[in-house]
C-alpha positions in Angstrom: -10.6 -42.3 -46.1 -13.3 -41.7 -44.0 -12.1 -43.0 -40.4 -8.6 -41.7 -39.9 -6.3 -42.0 -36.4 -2.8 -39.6 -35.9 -1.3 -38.4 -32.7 1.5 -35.9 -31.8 4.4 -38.1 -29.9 7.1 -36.3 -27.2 8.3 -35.4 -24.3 6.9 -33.3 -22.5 3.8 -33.4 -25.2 1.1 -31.7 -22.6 1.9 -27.9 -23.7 1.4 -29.4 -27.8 -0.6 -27.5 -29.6 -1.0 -29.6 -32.9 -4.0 -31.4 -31.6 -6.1 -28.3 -31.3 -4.8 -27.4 -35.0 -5.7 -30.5 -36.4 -9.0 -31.6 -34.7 -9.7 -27.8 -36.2 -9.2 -28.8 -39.5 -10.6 -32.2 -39.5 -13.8 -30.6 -38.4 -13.4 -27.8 -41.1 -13.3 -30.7 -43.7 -16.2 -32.6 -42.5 -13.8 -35.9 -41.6 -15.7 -36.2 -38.3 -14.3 -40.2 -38.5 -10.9 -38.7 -37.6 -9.2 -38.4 -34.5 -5.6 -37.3 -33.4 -4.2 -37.0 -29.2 -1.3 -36.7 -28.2 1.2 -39.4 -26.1 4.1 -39.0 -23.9 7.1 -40.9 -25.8 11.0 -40.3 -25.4 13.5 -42.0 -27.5 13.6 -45.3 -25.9 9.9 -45.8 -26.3 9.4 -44.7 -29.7 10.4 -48.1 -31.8 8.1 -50.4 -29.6 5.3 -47.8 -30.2 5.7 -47.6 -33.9 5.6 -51.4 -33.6 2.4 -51.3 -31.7 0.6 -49.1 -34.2 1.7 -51.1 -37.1 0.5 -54.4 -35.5 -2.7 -52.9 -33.9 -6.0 -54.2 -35.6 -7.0 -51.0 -36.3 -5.6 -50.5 -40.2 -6.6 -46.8 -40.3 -3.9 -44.9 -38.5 -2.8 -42.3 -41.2 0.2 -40.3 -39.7 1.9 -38.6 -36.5 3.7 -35.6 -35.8 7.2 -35.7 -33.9 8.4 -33.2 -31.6 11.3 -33.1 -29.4 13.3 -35.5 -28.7 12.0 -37.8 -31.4 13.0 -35.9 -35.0 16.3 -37.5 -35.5 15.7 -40.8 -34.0 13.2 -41.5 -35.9 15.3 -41.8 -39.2 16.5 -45.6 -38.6 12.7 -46.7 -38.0 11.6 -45.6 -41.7 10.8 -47.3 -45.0 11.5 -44.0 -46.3 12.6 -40.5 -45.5 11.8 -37.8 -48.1 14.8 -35.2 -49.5 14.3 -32.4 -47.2 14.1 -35.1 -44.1 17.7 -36.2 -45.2 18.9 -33.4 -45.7 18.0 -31.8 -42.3 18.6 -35.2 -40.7 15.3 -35.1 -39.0 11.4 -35.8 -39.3 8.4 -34.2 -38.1 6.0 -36.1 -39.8 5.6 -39.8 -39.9 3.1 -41.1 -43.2 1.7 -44.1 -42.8 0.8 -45.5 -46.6 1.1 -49.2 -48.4 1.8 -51.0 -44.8 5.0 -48.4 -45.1 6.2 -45.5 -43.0 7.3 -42.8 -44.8 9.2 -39.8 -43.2 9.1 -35.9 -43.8 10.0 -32.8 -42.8 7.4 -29.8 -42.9 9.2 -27.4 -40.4 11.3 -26.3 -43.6 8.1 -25.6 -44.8 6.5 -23.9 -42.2 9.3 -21.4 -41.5 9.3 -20.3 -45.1 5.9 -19.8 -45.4 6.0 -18.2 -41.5 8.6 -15.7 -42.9 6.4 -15.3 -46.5 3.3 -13.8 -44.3 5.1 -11.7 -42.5 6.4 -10.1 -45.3 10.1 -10.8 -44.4 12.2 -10.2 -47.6 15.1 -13.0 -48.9 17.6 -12.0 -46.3 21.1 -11.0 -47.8 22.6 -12.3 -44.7 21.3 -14.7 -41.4 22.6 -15.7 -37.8 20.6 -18.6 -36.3 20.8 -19.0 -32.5 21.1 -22.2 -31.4 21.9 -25.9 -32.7 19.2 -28.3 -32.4 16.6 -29.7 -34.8 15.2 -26.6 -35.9 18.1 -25.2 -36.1 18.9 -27.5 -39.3 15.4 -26.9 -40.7 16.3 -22.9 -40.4 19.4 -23.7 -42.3 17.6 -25.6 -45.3 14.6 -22.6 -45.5 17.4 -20.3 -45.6 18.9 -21.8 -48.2 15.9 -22.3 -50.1 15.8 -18.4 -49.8 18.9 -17.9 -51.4 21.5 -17.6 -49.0 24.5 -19.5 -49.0 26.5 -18.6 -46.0 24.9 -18.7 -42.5 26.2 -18.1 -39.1 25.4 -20.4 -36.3 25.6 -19.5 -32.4 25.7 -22.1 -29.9 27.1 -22.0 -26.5 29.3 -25.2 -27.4 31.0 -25.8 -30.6 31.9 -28.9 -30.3 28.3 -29.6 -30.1 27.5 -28.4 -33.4 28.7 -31.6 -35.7 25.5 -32.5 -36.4 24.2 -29.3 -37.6 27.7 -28.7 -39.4 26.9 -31.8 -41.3 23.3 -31.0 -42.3 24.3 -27.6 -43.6 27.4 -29.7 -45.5 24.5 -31.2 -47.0 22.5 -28.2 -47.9 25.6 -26.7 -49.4 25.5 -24.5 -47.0 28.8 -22.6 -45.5 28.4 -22.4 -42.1 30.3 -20.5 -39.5 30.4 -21.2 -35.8 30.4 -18.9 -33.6 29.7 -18.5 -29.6 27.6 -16.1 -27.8 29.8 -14.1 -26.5 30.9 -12.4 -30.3 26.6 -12.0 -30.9 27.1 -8.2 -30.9 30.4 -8.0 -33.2 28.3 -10.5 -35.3 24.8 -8.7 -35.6 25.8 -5.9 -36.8 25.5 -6.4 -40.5 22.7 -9.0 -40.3 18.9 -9.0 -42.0 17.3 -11.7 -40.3 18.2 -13.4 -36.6 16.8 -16.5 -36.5 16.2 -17.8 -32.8 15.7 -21.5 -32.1 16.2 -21.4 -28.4 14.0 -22.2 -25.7 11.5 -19.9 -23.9 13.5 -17.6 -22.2 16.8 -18.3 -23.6 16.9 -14.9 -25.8 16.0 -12.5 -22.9 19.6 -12.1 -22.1 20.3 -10.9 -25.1 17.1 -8.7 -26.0 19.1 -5.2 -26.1 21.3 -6.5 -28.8 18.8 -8.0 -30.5 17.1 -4.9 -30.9 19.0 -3.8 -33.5 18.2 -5.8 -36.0 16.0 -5.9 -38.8 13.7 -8.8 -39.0 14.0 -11.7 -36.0 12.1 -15.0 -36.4 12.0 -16.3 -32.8 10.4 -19.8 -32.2 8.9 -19.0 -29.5 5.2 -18.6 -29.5 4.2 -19.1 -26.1 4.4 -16.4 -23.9 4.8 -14.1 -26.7 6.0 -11.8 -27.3 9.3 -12.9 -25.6 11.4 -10.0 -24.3 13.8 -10.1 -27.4 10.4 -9.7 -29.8 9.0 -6.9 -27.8 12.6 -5.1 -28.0 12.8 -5.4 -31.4 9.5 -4.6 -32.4 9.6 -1.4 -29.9 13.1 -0.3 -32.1 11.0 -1.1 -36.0 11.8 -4.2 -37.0 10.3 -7.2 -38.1 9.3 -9.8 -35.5 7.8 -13.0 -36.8 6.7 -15.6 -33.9 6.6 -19.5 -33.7 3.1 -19.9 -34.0 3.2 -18.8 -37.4 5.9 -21.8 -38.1 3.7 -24.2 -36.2 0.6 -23.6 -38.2 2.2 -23.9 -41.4 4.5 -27.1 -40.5 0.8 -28.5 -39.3 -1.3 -27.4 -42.7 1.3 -29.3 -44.6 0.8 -32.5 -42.3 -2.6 -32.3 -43.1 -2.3 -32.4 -46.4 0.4 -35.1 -46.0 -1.8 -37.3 -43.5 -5.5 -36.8 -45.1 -4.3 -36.8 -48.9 -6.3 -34.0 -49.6 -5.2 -30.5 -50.3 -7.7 -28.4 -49.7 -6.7 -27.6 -45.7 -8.4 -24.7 -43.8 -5.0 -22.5 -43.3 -7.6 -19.9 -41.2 -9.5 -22.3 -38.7 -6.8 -23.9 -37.9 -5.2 -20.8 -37.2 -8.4 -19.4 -35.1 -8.4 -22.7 -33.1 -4.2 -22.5 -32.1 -4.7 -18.5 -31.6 -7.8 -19.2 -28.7 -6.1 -22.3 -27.1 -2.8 -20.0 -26.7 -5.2 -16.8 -25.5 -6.9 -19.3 -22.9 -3.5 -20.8 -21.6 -2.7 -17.0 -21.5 -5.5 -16.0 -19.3 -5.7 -19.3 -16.8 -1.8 -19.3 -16.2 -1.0 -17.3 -12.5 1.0 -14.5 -15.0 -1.8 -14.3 -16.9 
Protein backbone atom coordinates (compact mmCIF):
# COMPACT_ATOMS: atom_id res chain seq x y z
CA UNK A 1 0.00 0.00 0.00
CA UNK A 2 1.41 3.03 -0.96
CA UNK A 3 -0.98 5.86 0.65
CA UNK A 4 -1.67 4.76 4.18
CA UNK A 5 -3.76 6.98 7.01
CA UNK A 6 -3.59 5.87 11.17
CA UNK A 7 -3.96 8.11 14.12
CA UNK A 8 -3.45 7.57 17.96
CA UNK A 9 -7.08 8.28 19.70
CA UNK A 10 -7.43 9.50 23.68
CA UNK A 11 -7.78 11.56 26.15
CA UNK A 12 -5.72 13.68 26.88
CA UNK A 13 -3.68 12.52 23.45
CA UNK A 14 -1.42 15.95 23.38
CA UNK A 15 1.62 14.42 25.54
CA UNK A 16 1.34 10.95 22.88
CA UNK A 17 4.29 10.07 21.67
CA UNK A 18 3.35 7.34 19.03
CA UNK A 19 3.08 9.94 16.24
CA UNK A 20 6.70 10.82 16.47
CA UNK A 21 7.51 6.90 16.54
CA UNK A 22 5.69 6.17 13.66
CA UNK A 23 6.05 9.16 11.22
CA UNK A 24 9.85 7.93 12.16
CA UNK A 25 9.46 4.76 10.74
CA UNK A 26 7.26 5.51 7.86
CA UNK A 27 10.04 7.82 6.74
CA UNK A 28 12.67 5.06 7.53
CA UNK A 29 10.67 2.75 5.10
CA UNK A 30 10.30 5.18 2.29
CA UNK A 31 6.14 5.17 2.68
CA UNK A 32 6.26 8.95 2.37
CA UNK A 33 2.16 8.34 1.19
CA UNK A 34 1.54 7.65 4.88
CA UNK A 35 0.35 9.77 7.54
CA UNK A 36 -0.70 9.20 11.28
CA UNK A 37 -1.95 12.36 14.05
CA UNK A 38 -3.38 12.11 16.76
CA UNK A 39 -7.27 13.08 17.93
CA UNK A 40 -8.81 13.82 21.24
CA UNK A 41 -11.58 11.01 21.79
CA UNK A 42 -13.09 9.71 25.23
CA UNK A 43 -15.44 6.82 25.38
CA UNK A 44 -18.56 8.35 24.24
CA UNK A 45 -17.01 9.60 21.05
CA UNK A 46 -15.25 6.63 19.99
CA UNK A 47 -18.24 4.49 18.15
CA UNK A 48 -19.36 7.57 16.06
CA UNK A 49 -15.62 8.04 15.01
CA UNK A 50 -14.97 4.51 14.06
CA UNK A 51 -18.23 5.01 12.04
CA UNK A 52 -16.87 8.08 10.48
CA UNK A 53 -13.62 6.40 9.33
CA UNK A 54 -15.39 3.45 7.98
CA UNK A 55 -17.82 5.53 5.89
CA UNK A 56 -15.21 8.24 4.91
CA UNK A 57 -14.35 8.12 1.08
CA UNK A 58 -11.02 7.79 1.76
CA UNK A 59 -10.55 3.68 1.64
CA UNK A 60 -6.93 3.75 2.81
CA UNK A 61 -7.03 4.19 6.54
CA UNK A 62 -4.91 1.17 7.73
CA UNK A 63 -5.01 1.24 11.61
CA UNK A 64 -5.03 3.36 15.01
CA UNK A 65 -3.55 3.04 18.26
CA UNK A 66 -5.70 3.28 21.59
CA UNK A 67 -4.62 4.80 24.66
CA UNK A 68 -6.46 5.57 27.73
CA UNK A 69 -9.58 5.44 28.30
CA UNK A 70 -10.40 3.70 25.07
CA UNK A 71 -8.61 -0.05 25.42
CA UNK A 72 -11.52 -1.87 26.94
CA UNK A 73 -14.33 -0.02 25.22
CA UNK A 74 -13.29 -0.69 22.31
CA UNK A 75 -13.95 -4.57 22.44
CA UNK A 76 -17.93 -4.40 21.55
CA UNK A 77 -16.98 -2.19 18.35
CA UNK A 78 -14.87 -5.09 16.70
CA UNK A 79 -15.22 -7.68 13.95
CA UNK A 80 -12.60 -9.32 15.74
CA UNK A 81 -10.31 -9.24 18.71
CA UNK A 82 -7.14 -11.39 18.64
CA UNK A 83 -6.18 -14.08 21.75
CA UNK A 84 -4.02 -11.92 23.73
CA UNK A 85 -6.76 -8.87 23.33
CA UNK A 86 -9.28 -11.30 24.98
CA UNK A 87 -7.50 -12.38 27.24
CA UNK A 88 -6.32 -8.96 28.65
CA UNK A 89 -9.76 -7.60 27.99
CA UNK A 90 -8.36 -4.70 26.08
CA UNK A 91 -6.91 -3.33 22.60
CA UNK A 92 -4.34 -1.07 21.72
CA UNK A 93 -4.40 -1.52 18.25
CA UNK A 94 -7.20 -1.24 15.91
CA UNK A 95 -6.49 -3.13 12.13
CA UNK A 96 -8.39 -2.05 9.52
CA UNK A 97 -8.44 -5.08 6.71
CA UNK A 98 -11.30 -6.63 4.33
CA UNK A 99 -13.87 -3.54 5.17
CA UNK A 100 -13.22 -5.28 8.93
CA UNK A 101 -11.77 -3.99 12.14
CA UNK A 102 -9.67 -6.27 13.77
CA UNK A 103 -8.49 -5.74 17.42
CA UNK A 104 -4.94 -6.47 19.18
CA UNK A 105 -3.06 -6.03 21.89
CA UNK A 106 0.81 -5.22 21.52
CA UNK A 107 1.52 -3.78 25.07
CA UNK A 108 1.99 -7.66 26.01
CA UNK A 109 4.40 -7.44 23.52
CA UNK A 110 6.16 -4.49 24.23
CA UNK A 111 6.75 -5.13 27.95
CA UNK A 112 8.30 -8.48 27.15
CA UNK A 113 10.50 -7.32 24.84
CA UNK A 114 11.01 -3.93 27.18
CA UNK A 115 12.10 -6.43 29.96
CA UNK A 116 14.26 -8.77 27.18
CA UNK A 117 16.61 -5.52 26.43
CA UNK A 118 17.18 -4.72 29.58
CA UNK A 119 18.39 -7.96 30.39
CA UNK A 120 15.81 -8.58 33.13
CA UNK A 121 15.85 -12.39 33.89
CA UNK A 122 12.22 -14.71 34.07
CA UNK A 123 11.40 -13.42 37.44
CA UNK A 124 10.76 -16.30 40.10
CA UNK A 125 8.27 -13.97 41.71
CA UNK A 126 6.27 -10.37 40.70
CA UNK A 127 4.12 -7.58 42.45
CA UNK A 128 2.35 -5.24 39.99
CA UNK A 129 1.18 -1.86 41.35
CA UNK A 130 -1.81 -0.83 40.26
CA UNK A 131 -5.16 -2.17 38.41
CA UNK A 132 -5.84 -0.65 35.23
CA UNK A 133 -5.22 -1.73 31.59
CA UNK A 134 -1.69 -2.22 31.73
CA UNK A 135 -1.90 -3.75 34.60
CA UNK A 136 -3.70 -6.85 32.84
CA UNK A 137 -1.16 -6.65 29.90
CA UNK A 138 1.72 -6.98 32.86
CA UNK A 139 -0.16 -9.99 34.10
CA UNK A 140 -0.29 -11.78 30.57
CA UNK A 141 3.82 -10.87 29.83
CA UNK A 142 4.33 -12.24 33.19
CA UNK A 143 2.78 -15.16 32.45
CA UNK A 144 4.27 -15.67 29.23
CA UNK A 145 7.46 -15.49 31.40
CA UNK A 146 6.63 -18.25 33.42
CA UNK A 147 5.11 -17.21 36.42
CA UNK A 148 2.00 -18.37 37.68
CA UNK A 149 1.21 -16.48 40.76
CA UNK A 150 1.28 -12.66 40.85
CA UNK A 151 0.50 -10.16 43.41
CA UNK A 152 -1.56 -7.18 42.58
CA UNK A 153 -1.63 -3.80 44.73
CA UNK A 154 -4.38 -1.41 44.37
CA UNK A 155 -5.60 1.12 46.77
CA UNK A 156 -9.23 -0.47 46.34
CA UNK A 157 -10.05 -4.10 46.13
CA UNK A 158 -13.14 -4.01 45.26
CA UNK A 159 -11.91 -2.28 42.26
CA UNK A 160 -9.93 -5.08 41.03
CA UNK A 161 -12.75 -7.45 39.37
CA UNK A 162 -11.79 -6.76 36.16
CA UNK A 163 -8.22 -7.46 36.47
CA UNK A 164 -9.14 -10.50 38.74
CA UNK A 165 -10.98 -11.82 35.82
CA UNK A 166 -8.24 -11.27 33.08
CA UNK A 167 -5.64 -13.02 35.21
CA UNK A 168 -8.67 -15.95 35.67
CA UNK A 169 -8.22 -16.03 32.14
CA UNK A 170 -4.49 -16.14 31.90
CA UNK A 171 -4.55 -18.81 34.48
CA UNK A 172 -3.05 -16.71 36.55
CA UNK A 173 -3.45 -16.81 40.59
CA UNK A 174 -3.69 -13.58 41.63
CA UNK A 175 -3.52 -12.11 45.08
CA UNK A 176 -4.84 -8.73 46.21
CA UNK A 177 -3.30 -6.85 48.25
CA UNK A 178 -3.33 -3.00 49.42
CA UNK A 179 -0.61 -0.55 49.83
CA UNK A 180 -0.30 -0.40 53.02
CA UNK A 181 1.32 -4.37 53.38
CA UNK A 182 3.98 -3.20 50.07
CA UNK A 183 6.84 -3.60 52.49
CA UNK A 184 5.80 -7.04 54.26
CA UNK A 185 5.15 -7.98 50.53
CA UNK A 186 8.45 -6.85 48.74
CA UNK A 187 10.54 -8.49 50.48
CA UNK A 188 11.02 -11.74 48.63
CA UNK A 189 10.23 -10.21 45.19
CA UNK A 190 12.43 -10.17 41.73
CA UNK A 191 10.66 -7.87 39.69
CA UNK A 192 8.07 -4.74 40.85
CA UNK A 193 6.07 -3.96 38.14
CA UNK A 194 4.64 -0.34 38.42
CA UNK A 195 1.66 0.72 36.25
CA UNK A 196 0.76 3.92 38.12
CA UNK A 197 0.69 7.34 36.99
CA UNK A 198 3.56 9.89 37.07
CA UNK A 199 4.14 10.42 40.44
CA UNK A 200 2.18 7.83 41.97
CA UNK A 201 5.42 5.68 43.06
CA UNK A 202 7.31 8.49 44.77
CA UNK A 203 5.66 7.72 48.04
CA UNK A 204 6.94 4.65 48.09
CA UNK A 205 10.56 5.11 46.49
CA UNK A 206 12.51 3.93 49.86
CA UNK A 207 10.82 0.71 49.81
CA UNK A 208 11.12 0.28 46.49
CA UNK A 209 14.74 0.44 46.70
CA UNK A 210 15.17 -2.80 47.72
CA UNK A 211 14.33 -4.60 45.12
CA UNK A 212 15.90 -6.20 42.36
CA UNK A 213 14.70 -5.33 38.97
CA UNK A 214 11.52 -2.56 38.75
CA UNK A 215 9.75 -2.02 35.46
CA UNK A 216 8.06 1.37 35.99
CA UNK A 217 5.75 2.75 33.20
CA UNK A 218 6.64 5.79 33.44
CA UNK A 219 8.91 7.31 30.84
CA UNK A 220 8.34 10.87 31.12
CA UNK A 221 10.04 12.59 33.55
CA UNK A 222 12.37 9.80 33.98
CA UNK A 223 13.83 8.71 35.99
CA UNK A 224 10.93 8.91 38.47
CA UNK A 225 12.09 9.05 42.11
CA UNK A 226 11.33 5.22 42.69
CA UNK A 227 13.78 4.46 39.45
CA UNK A 228 16.52 6.76 40.63
CA UNK A 229 16.23 4.99 44.26
CA UNK A 230 16.48 1.81 42.99
CA UNK A 231 19.11 2.20 40.53
CA UNK A 232 21.19 4.34 43.30
CA UNK A 233 20.85 0.77 45.69
CA UNK A 234 21.95 -1.79 42.22
CA UNK A 235 19.08 -2.90 40.76
CA UNK A 236 17.53 -3.12 37.66
CA UNK A 237 15.34 -0.21 36.43
CA UNK A 238 13.65 -0.65 33.04
CA UNK A 239 11.49 2.57 31.98
CA UNK A 240 8.21 2.98 29.92
CA UNK A 241 9.68 4.21 26.88
CA UNK A 242 11.23 0.96 26.31
CA UNK A 243 7.46 -0.57 26.44
CA UNK A 244 6.19 2.14 24.23
CA UNK A 245 8.62 1.64 21.42
CA UNK A 246 8.12 -1.97 21.29
CA UNK A 247 4.14 -1.96 21.60
CA UNK A 248 4.57 0.73 18.59
CA UNK A 249 7.23 -1.50 16.34
CA UNK A 250 4.68 -4.21 16.51
CA UNK A 251 1.75 -1.76 15.25
CA UNK A 252 3.78 -1.07 12.54
CA UNK A 253 4.21 -4.18 11.43
CA UNK A 254 0.48 -4.88 12.17
CA UNK A 255 -0.77 -1.52 10.29
CA UNK A 256 1.90 -1.52 7.17
CA UNK A 257 1.95 -5.47 6.63
CA UNK A 258 5.43 -5.36 6.42
CA UNK A 259 7.95 -6.65 8.79
CA UNK A 260 10.89 -5.11 8.31
CA UNK A 261 10.31 -1.96 11.00
CA UNK A 262 13.25 0.32 11.90
CA UNK A 263 13.30 -0.79 15.91
CA UNK A 264 16.39 2.14 16.12
CA UNK A 265 14.87 5.27 14.29
CA UNK A 266 12.06 5.01 15.82
CA UNK A 267 13.72 4.75 18.98
CA UNK A 268 16.09 7.94 18.06
CA UNK A 269 12.96 9.96 17.05
CA UNK A 270 10.84 9.11 20.74
CA UNK A 271 14.29 9.56 22.65
CA UNK A 272 14.76 13.47 21.01
CA UNK A 273 11.00 14.40 21.26
CA UNK A 274 11.23 13.28 25.13
CA UNK A 275 14.92 15.25 25.46
CA UNK A 276 13.13 18.41 23.82
CA UNK A 277 9.92 18.30 26.05
CA UNK A 278 12.72 17.87 28.77
CA UNK A 279 14.51 20.99 27.99
CA UNK A 280 11.42 23.41 27.02
CA UNK A 281 9.31 22.38 30.21
CA UNK A 282 9.94 25.27 33.26
CA UNK A 283 11.72 22.01 35.34
CA UNK A 284 13.69 21.47 32.65
Amino acid sequence: MDVGRAAVLGAPIAHSLSPFLHRAAYRAMGLTGWTYDAYECDEARLPGLLDEIAASPERHWAGLSLTMPLKRAVLPLLDSVSAVAVEVGGANTVVFRDGARHGDNTDVYGIERALAEAGVPAPGSAVVLGGGATAASALAALRNLGLGEVTLIVRDPARAGETAQVAERLGVALAVETFDKLDVLLGETDLVVSTLPSGAADAFADLLAAVPALFDVVYAPWPTRAAAAVREAGGTVVGGFGMLLHQAVRQVELMTGRPDVPVEAMRAAGEAEILRRASSSPAG
